[in-house]
C-alpha positions, 0 to 999 in steps of 0.5 A, spaced: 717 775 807 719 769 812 726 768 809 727 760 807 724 755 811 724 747 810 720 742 809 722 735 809 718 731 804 720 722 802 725 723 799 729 730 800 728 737 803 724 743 799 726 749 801 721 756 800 719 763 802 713 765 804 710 773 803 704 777 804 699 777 809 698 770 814 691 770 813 691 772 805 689 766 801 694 762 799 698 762 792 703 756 792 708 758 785 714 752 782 720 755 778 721 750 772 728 747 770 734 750 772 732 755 775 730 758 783 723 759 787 727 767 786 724 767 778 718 769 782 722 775 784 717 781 781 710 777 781 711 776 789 711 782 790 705 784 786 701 778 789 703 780 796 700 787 795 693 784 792 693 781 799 695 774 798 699 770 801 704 767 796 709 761 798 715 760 792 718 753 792 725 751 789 723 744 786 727 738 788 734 739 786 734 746 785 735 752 789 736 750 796 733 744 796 736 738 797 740 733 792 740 726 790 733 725 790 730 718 785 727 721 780 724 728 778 717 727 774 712 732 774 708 726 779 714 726 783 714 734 783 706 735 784 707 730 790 712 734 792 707 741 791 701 737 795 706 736 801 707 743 801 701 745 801 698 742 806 704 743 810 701 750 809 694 749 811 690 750 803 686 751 800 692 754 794 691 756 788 697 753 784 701 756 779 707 752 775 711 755 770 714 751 764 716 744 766 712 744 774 706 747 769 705 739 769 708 738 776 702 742 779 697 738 774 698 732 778 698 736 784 691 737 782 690 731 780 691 727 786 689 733 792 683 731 795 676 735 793 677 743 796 685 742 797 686 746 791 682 752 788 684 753 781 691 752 778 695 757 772 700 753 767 705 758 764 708 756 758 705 749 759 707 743 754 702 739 751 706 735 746 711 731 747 717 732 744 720 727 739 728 729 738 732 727 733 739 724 734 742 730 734 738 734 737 739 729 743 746 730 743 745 736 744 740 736 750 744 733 753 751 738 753 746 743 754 743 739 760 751 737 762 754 744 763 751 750 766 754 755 762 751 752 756 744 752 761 745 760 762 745 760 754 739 756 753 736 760 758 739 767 756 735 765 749 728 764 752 728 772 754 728 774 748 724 781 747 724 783 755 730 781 760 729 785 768 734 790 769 737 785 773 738 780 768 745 779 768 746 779 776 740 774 776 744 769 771 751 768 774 747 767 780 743 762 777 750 759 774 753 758 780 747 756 784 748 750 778 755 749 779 754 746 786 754 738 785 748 735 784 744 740 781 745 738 773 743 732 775 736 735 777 736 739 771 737 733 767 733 729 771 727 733 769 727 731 762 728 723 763 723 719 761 717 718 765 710 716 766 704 720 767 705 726 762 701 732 764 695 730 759 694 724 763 691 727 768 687 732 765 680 728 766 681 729 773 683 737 773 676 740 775 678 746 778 678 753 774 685 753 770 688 758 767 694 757 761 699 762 761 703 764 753 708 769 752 707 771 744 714 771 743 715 764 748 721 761 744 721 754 745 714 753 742 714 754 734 706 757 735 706 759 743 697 761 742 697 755 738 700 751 744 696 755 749 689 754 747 691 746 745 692 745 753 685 750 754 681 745 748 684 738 753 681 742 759 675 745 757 670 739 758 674 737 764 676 743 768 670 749 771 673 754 767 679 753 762 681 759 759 688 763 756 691 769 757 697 772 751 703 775 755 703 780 748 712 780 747 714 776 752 718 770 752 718 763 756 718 767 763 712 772 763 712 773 770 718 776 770 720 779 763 712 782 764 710 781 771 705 787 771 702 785 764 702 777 768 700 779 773 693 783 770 691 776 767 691 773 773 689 778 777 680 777 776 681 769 775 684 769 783 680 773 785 674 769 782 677 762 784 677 764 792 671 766 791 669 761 788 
């Protein structure tokens, strides 16, 4: 592990770690909103020993990164993940969780043809939610305070929190109290151009959707998986979907092991590819 390191990118600062063997392919993964690269915490390691060399970015606004930043679409963000990742020498394998699964769409939308080998999409959303009123209101207090953020968050681990759940929220509380970084959070959920699903007819390389059981944010989590697999299926090389049996919204770090198991021949397949 090479402890944080920077990249100045238009617009702000990313920070990110890089860990595993120098000559191992390269595996670029992004928190989604309100967290830290540091989510990635038990899958790395995994990764790392399979002989991949495995790159965990705090998104724009989170984490280490920088603040102020215009705007924090999953365009924006994917442009962000491209920087990186040719900052690092691609081809990558990208792997984004709920709300930089649309982030590394566009990443793979935009890279030229070879710079991205395969893409993972945790807990993806394909619809775009219509909140009432109340719902809005409500949004936007949790988006507003990182102790009602550390609740909503607290929720979506539903079934099977790490041991070191406790200690890993108050970090991430603190880490939200800093100023500037609610606004990225709630930056994250602002109106903007190019959801996800635009982008889809230019997503050919082999995708992979990633689905706890039990995601708490999705009324029907298989359902929304293979709906992100169905949009992909007549554009990508290969689309397919893996259930996390239990898991919540974070699979990769309630059930790293069970994550890392349906990662693990698609990797291996796209690298060879």
């Amino acid at each position: 592990m090479t402890g944080t390191e920077f990249l100045e990118v238009a617009g702000g600062r990313l920070a990110y770690e890089v860990s595993g063997p120098q000559d191992g392919p390269l595996v670029v993964c992004a928190h989604g909103m309100g967290d830290t690269r540091r989510v990635f915490r038990f899958l790395t390691p995994l990764l790392a020993e399979a002989g991949y060399r495995v790159a965990t970015v705090d998104v724009r606004g989170h984490g280490e990164s920088s603040t102020g930043w215009p705007d924090h679409s999953p365009r924006s963000v994917g442009a962000d993940l491209l920087a990186l990742l040719r900052h690092l020498g691609g081809p990558a394998v990208l792997i984004g969780s709920s709300s930089s699964a649309g982030a590394v769409a566009w990443t793979t939308a935009t890279a030229a043809e070879g710079e991205v080998s395969a893409v993972v999409m945790l807990a993806p959303f394909v619809g775009r939610p219509q909140l009432g009123l109340m719902l809005r209101l409500v949004q936007n207090l949790v988006m507003a305070s990182p102790l009602l953020w550390g609740m909503y968050y607290r929720s979506l681990y539903p079934t099977a929190r790490p041991a070191d759940f406790s200690g890993y929220l108050r970090e991430l509380k603190a880490t939200l109290r800093e100023p500037g970084r609610m606004a990225a959070v709630s930056g994250v959920v602002a109106p903007s151009e190019g959801h996800w699903t635009d982008c889809a007819p230019r997503m050919t390389c082999p995708a992979l959707i990633v689905m706890g059981s039990k995601d708490p944010d999705f009324p029907d989590p298989a359902a929304e998986a293979h709906l992100a697999e169905e949009l992909l299926r007549p554009y990508a090389a290969t689309a397919e979907v893996g259930m996390i049996e239990g898991a919540g919204h974070y699979p990769h770090a309630e059930m790293p092991e069970a994550t890392f198991a349906a990662l693990r021949g698609f990797l291996a397949g796209a690298v060879r590819a």
